[in-house]
C-alpha positions in Angstrom: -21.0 3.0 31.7 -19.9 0.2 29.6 -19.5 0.7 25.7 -22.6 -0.9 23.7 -21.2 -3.2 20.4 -22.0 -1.4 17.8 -20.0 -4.1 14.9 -20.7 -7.1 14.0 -17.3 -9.4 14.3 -16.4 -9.5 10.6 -16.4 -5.6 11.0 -14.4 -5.7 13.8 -11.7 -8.2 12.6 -11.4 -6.0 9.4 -10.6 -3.0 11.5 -8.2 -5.0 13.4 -6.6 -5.8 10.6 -5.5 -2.4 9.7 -3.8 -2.3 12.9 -1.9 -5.5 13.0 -1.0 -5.2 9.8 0.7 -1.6 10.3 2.2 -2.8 13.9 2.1 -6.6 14.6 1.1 -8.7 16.7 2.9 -8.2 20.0 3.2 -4.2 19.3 -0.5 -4.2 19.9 -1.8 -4.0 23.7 -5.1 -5.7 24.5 -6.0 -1.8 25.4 -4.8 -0.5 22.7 -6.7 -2.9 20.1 -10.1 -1.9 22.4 -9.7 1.9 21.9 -9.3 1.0 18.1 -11.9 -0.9 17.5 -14.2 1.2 20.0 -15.0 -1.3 22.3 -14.1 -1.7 26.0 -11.3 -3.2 27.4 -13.4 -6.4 28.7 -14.9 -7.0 25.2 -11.0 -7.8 24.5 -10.5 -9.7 27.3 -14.1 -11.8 27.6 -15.6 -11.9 24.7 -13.0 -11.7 21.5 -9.6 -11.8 22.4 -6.6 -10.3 20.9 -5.7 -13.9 19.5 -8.8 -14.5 17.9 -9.3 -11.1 16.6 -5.4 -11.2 15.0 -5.7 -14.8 13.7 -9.0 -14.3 11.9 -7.4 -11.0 10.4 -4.6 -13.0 9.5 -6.8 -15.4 8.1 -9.2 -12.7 6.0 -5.9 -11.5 4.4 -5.3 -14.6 3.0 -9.1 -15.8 1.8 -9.8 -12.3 1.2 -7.0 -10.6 -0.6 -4.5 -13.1 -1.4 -6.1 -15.9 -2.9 -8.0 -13.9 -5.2 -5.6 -12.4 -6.5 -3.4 -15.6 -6.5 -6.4 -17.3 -8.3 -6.5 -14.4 -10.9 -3.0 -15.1 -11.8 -3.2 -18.6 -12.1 -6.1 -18.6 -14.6 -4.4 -16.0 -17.2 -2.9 -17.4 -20.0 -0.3 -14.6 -20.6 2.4 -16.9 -19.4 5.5 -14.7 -18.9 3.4 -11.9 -18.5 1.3 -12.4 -16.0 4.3 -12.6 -13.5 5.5 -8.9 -15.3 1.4 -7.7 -14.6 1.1 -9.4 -11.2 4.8 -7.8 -9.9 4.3 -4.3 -11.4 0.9 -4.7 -9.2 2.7 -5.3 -6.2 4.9 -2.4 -6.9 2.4 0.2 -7.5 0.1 -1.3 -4.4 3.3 -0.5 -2.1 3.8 2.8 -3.4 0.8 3.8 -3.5 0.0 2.5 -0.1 -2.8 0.4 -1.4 -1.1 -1.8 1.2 -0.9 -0.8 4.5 2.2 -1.9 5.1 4.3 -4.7 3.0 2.9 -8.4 3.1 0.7 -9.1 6.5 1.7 -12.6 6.5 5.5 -11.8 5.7 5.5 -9.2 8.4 3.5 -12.1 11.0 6.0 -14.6 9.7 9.0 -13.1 10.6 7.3 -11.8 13.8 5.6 -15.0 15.3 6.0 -17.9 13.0 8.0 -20.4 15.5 5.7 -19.1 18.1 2.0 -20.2 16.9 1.4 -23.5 15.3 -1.8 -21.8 13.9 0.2 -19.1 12.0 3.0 -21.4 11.2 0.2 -24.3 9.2 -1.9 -20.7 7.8 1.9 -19.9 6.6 2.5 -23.0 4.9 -1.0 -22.9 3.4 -0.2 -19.4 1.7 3.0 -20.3 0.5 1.7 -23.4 -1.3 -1.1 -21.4 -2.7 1.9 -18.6 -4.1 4.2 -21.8 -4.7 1.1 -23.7 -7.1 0.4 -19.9 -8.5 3.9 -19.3 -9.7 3.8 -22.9 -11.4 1.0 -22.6 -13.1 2.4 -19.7 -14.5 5.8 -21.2 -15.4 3.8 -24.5 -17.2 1.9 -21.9 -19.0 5.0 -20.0 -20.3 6.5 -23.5 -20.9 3.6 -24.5 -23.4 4.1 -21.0 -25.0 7.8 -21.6 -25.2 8.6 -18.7 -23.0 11.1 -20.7 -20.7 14.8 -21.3 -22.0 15.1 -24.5 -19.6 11.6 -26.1 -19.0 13.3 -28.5 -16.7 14.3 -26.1 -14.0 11.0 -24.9 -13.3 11.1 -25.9 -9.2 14.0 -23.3 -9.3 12.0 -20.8 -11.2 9.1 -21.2 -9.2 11.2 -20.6 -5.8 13.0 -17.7 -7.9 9.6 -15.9 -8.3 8.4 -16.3 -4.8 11.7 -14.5 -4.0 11.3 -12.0 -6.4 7.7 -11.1 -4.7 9.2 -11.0 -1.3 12.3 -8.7 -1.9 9.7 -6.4 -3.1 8.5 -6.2 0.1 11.7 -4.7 1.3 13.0 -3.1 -2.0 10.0 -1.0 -2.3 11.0 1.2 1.2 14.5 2.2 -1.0 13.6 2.4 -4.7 11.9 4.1 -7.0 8.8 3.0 -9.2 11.2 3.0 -12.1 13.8 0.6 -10.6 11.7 -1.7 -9.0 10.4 -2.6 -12.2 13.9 -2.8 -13.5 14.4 -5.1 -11.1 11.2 -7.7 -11.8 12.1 -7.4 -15.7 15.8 -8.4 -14.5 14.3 -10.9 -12.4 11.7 -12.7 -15.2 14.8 -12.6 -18.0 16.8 -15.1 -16.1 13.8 -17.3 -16.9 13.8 -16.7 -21.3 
C-alpha cells in the first residue's frame, strides 16, 4: 500500500537538508533519501526528485541561514569586532554541533561544483554575499581607524573569507581555546 504524504515540501526539503548536509549529494541514494523523509520510493522518483529536493536545500541554507546571518554582520558597527563575534560563532556552532556538519555549501562545492551549473551560479552568489559582508566590515573598521593599511582591503577581505573556511577544517583538530587563537592571529594581521 503506498505511503500517504504526510509533509508539505518546505518540510520535506528541510529534512533533506539534514541528510545532505551530513553526507552529500552523491552519498545519498534516491532510496535512501525516501526512507528518510518517509515517503515511497516513487515520490523520489515522480514527483520530487533527488535534484530538486538537494538544490532547494542547498538553496534554504543559503536564504535561510546564511544570509541572515551575513546580513547581521554587515549591519553592526563594531568594525574589527564583528569579524572576532562572527568567527568565535562559527567556532562554537562547530563544536557544539549547532552545525551538522561544517559549511553545506563548502562541503557541495568541493563535491559537485564543476558538475552543476546551478550549484556553481548559487556558489558564486554566496561567496559574493560573504565577499560584500567581509567588506563592509573592513570599510567600517577603516572609518574607525582599525585597519593599519586601508588600501589593501581586497586582500583583507579575501584573507577573512579564508579565515572562515579553514575553520571548517581546523575545527575537526583543535580545541575551542586554539581556534580562537587562531581568528585573533588571523584579525591582528589586519591592525
Amino acid at each position: 500500500m503506498p505511503r500517504t504524504l504526510n509533509h508539505s515540501y518546505p518540510e520535506l526539503v528541510e529534512k533533506a537538508q539534514k541528510l545532505f548536509w551530513v553526507k552529500g549529494y552523491k552519498s545519498v541514494s534516491p532510496e535512501e533519501l525516501a526512507e528518510h523523509l518517509e515517503v515511497s520510493k516513487s515520490t523520489i522518483y515522480n514527483k520530487y526528485t533527488r535534484d530538486m529536493l538537494f538544490m532547494d536545500s542547498l538553496k534554504g541554507y543559503v536564504v535561510d541561514l546564511s544570509d541572515p546571518i551575513l546580513e547581521q554582520v554587515r549591519n553592526s558597527d563594531k568594525g574589527i569586532e564583528a569579524f572576532r563575534d562572527f568567527f568565535y560563532m562559527i567556532v562554537d556552532g562547530l563544536l557544539e554541533k549547532s552545525f551538522p556538519k561544517s559549511c553545506f555549501m563548502v562541503n557541495t562545492v568541493v563535491e559537485l561544483r564543476n558538475e552543476k551549473e546551478q550549484i556553481t551560479e548559487l556558489y558564486e552568489r554566496y561567496f559574493g554575499n560573504m565577499r560584500k559582508t567581509h567588506r563592509t566590515v573592513l570599510e567600517t573598521a577603516i572609518k574607525k581607524g582599525e585597519i593599519k593599511y586601508p588600501e589593501r582591503i581586497e586582500e583583507y577581505t579575501e584573507c577573512m573569507v579564508g579565515v572562515l573556511f579553514s575553520l571548517s577544517i581546523l575545527y575537526k583538530v583543535k580545541s575551542r581555546e586554539e581556534l580562537r587563537t587562531y581568528v585573533d592571529e588571523q584579525i591582528s594581521l589586519l591592525v
